[in-house]
N, C-alpha and C positions, 0 to 999 in steps of 0.2 A: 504494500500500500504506500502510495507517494506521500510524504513527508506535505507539509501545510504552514506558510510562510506565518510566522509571531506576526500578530497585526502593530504590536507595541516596540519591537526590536530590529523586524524584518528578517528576520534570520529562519530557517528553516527550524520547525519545531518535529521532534519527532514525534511519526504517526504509532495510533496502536497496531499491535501487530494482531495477525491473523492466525498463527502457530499458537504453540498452547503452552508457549515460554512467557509468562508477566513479567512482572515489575520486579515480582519477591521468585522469580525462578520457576520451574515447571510447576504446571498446574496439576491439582488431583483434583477427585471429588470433596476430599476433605476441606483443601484449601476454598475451593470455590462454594460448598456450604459455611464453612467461617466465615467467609467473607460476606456471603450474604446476610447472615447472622449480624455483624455488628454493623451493615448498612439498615437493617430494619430495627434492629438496638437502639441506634442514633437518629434516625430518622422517621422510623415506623413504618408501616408497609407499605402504604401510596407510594413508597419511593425505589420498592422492587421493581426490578426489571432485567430481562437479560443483558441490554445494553449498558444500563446503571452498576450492574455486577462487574459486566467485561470492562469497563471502565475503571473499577475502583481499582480491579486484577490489573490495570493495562494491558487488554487482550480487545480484540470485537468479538462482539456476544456471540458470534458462528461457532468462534473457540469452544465458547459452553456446553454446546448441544453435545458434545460425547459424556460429557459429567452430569446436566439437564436437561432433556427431553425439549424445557419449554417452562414459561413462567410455573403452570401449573404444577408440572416435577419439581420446579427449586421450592415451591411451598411446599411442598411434601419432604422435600430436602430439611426444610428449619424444624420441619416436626422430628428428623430422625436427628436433626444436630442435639435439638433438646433433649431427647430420649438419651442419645449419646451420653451427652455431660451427665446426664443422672444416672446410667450406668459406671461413669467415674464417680462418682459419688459415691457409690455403691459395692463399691470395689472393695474395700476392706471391711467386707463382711463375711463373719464366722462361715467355715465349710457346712454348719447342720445351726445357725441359728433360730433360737427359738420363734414358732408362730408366728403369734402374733406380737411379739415384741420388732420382729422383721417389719411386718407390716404397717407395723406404726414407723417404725424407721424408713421404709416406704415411702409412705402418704406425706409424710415430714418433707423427705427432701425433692420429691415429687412439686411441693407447694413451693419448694425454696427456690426452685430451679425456674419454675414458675414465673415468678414474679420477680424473679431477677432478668428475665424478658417478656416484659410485660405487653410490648407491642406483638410477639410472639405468639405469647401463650393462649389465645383464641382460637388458633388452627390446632389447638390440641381437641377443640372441640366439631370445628366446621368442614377439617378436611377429614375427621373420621367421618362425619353422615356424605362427602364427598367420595371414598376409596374404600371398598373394601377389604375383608379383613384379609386376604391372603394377597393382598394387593400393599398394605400398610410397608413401612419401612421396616426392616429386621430388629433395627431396635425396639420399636414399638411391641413388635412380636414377643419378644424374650424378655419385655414388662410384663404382658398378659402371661406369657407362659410360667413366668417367675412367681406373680400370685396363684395366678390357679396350683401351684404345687405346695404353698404355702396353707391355704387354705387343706388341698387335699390331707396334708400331714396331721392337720387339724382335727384328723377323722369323719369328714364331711362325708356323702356318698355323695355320687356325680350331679345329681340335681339342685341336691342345696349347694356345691362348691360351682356349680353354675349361677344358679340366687345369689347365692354372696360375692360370688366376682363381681357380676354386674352392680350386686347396693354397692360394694366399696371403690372401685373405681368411678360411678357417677357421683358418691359426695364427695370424694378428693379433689373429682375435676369441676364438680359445683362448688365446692368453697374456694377454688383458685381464682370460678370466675364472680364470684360474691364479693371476693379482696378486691379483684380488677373494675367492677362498677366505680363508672365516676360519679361522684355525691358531693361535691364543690361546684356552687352553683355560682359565685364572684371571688376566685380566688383573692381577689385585692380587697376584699372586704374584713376588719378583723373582730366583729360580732359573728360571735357562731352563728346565729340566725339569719341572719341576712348574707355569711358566707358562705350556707348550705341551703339559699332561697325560701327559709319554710314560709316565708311571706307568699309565696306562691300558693303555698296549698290553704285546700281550706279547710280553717280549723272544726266546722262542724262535721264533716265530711270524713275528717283523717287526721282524728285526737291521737291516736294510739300511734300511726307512722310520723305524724311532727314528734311526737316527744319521742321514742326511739331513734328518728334520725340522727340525733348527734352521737349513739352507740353503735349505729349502721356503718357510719362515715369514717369510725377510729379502723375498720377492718376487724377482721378475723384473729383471734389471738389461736398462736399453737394451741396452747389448753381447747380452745372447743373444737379443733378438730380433731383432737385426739380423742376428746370425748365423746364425737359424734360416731367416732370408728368403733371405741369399745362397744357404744349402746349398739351396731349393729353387728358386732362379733358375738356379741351377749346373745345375741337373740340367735346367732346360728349354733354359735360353739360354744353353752356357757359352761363357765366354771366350777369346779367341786362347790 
């Protein structure tokens, strides 16, 4: 690709290249899902794109297509980055640890990883009803498959370790997106009230959500969702 004169210096700047050598040296998959990771970190997702990627790589986005298919794969791509890093996370866990203590250690950094990409962590929800399951990323996979054996050791038979995969991973993944709700309604405001709009609601209509919202607004503490996993471990596997 021919080089494109600096409009500020006149000097030939150089162009991206078309090879699958960047900025920071050959590309992998892994590279070009990081990469897109921290442009939707920084940016948020409006700002994905294959072009926006091969850019940030210093590649054209034609580079991508043998690591992503197409916008659609690099989303599916940030879902398995995420899954990724939460299998490091996960990494220095016991060969036979206990249960449900795994599980809560689970669900835990499941939320952490979370909402440490927050722009992210939405498509753990919309490109699952988008991809099916033998379709998902590997990481993904070897989540599900990591609980359901957790569960099974439980003593579960196959139908309630089916019930109980699906209750725990749909509150894990409802409390991450319960944390992720935005509930500042004029950031520059510093009356609680007026910086969470309850002026908007009406007070005969929605006594019980104005006065809970300033307890909505602080998020999810660990404690309840640990406590929301017991109460439904309790109810599959409970204890002596």
């Amino acid at each position: 690709m021919a080089s494109e004169k600096d409009p500020g210096t006149g000097r030939r700047a150089p162009g991206r290249r078309a090879g699958d050598h960047g900025r920071y040296g050959r590309l992998s998959r892994e590279r070009v899902l990081a990469t897109a990771l921290e442009l939707v970190d920084r940016e948020g997702l409006s700002a994905l794109s294959m072009r926006r990627t091969g850019a940030e790589l210093g590649v054209e986005a034609m580079a991508l297509y043998r690591y992503a298919a197409g916008k659609e794969a690099l989303l599916d791509g940030l879902v398995e980055a995420l899954y990724t890093e939460l299998e490091e996370r996960l990494a220095a866990s016991p060969e036979e640890p206990e249960w449900r203590a795994e599980l809560h250690r689970i669900a835990a950094e499941t939320h952490r990883v979370a909402l440490a990409h927050p722009h992210v962590a939405p498509l753990l929800a919309t490109r699952m009803l988008a991809v099916p399951l033998a379709r998902r990323p590997l990481p993904v996979l070897r989540d599900h498959e990591r609980i359901l054996a957790l569960l099974g050791r439980a003593g579960l038979d196959e139908e309630a370790t089916v019930t109980a995969f699906r209750a725990v991973t749909a509150w894990v993944l409802g409390h991450v997106l319960d944390d992720l709700r935005p509930m500042v309604d004029n950031p520059e405001e510093s009356d609680p009230a007026f910086r969470l709009g309850l002026h908007r609601m009406p007070v005969r209509e929605l006594p019980r959500l104005r006065a809970a919202a300033p307890a909505l607004a602080r998020g999810g503490a660990p404690e309840s969702l640990a406590t929301g996993l017991d109460a439904l471990l309790d109810r599959f596997a409970p204890g002596p």
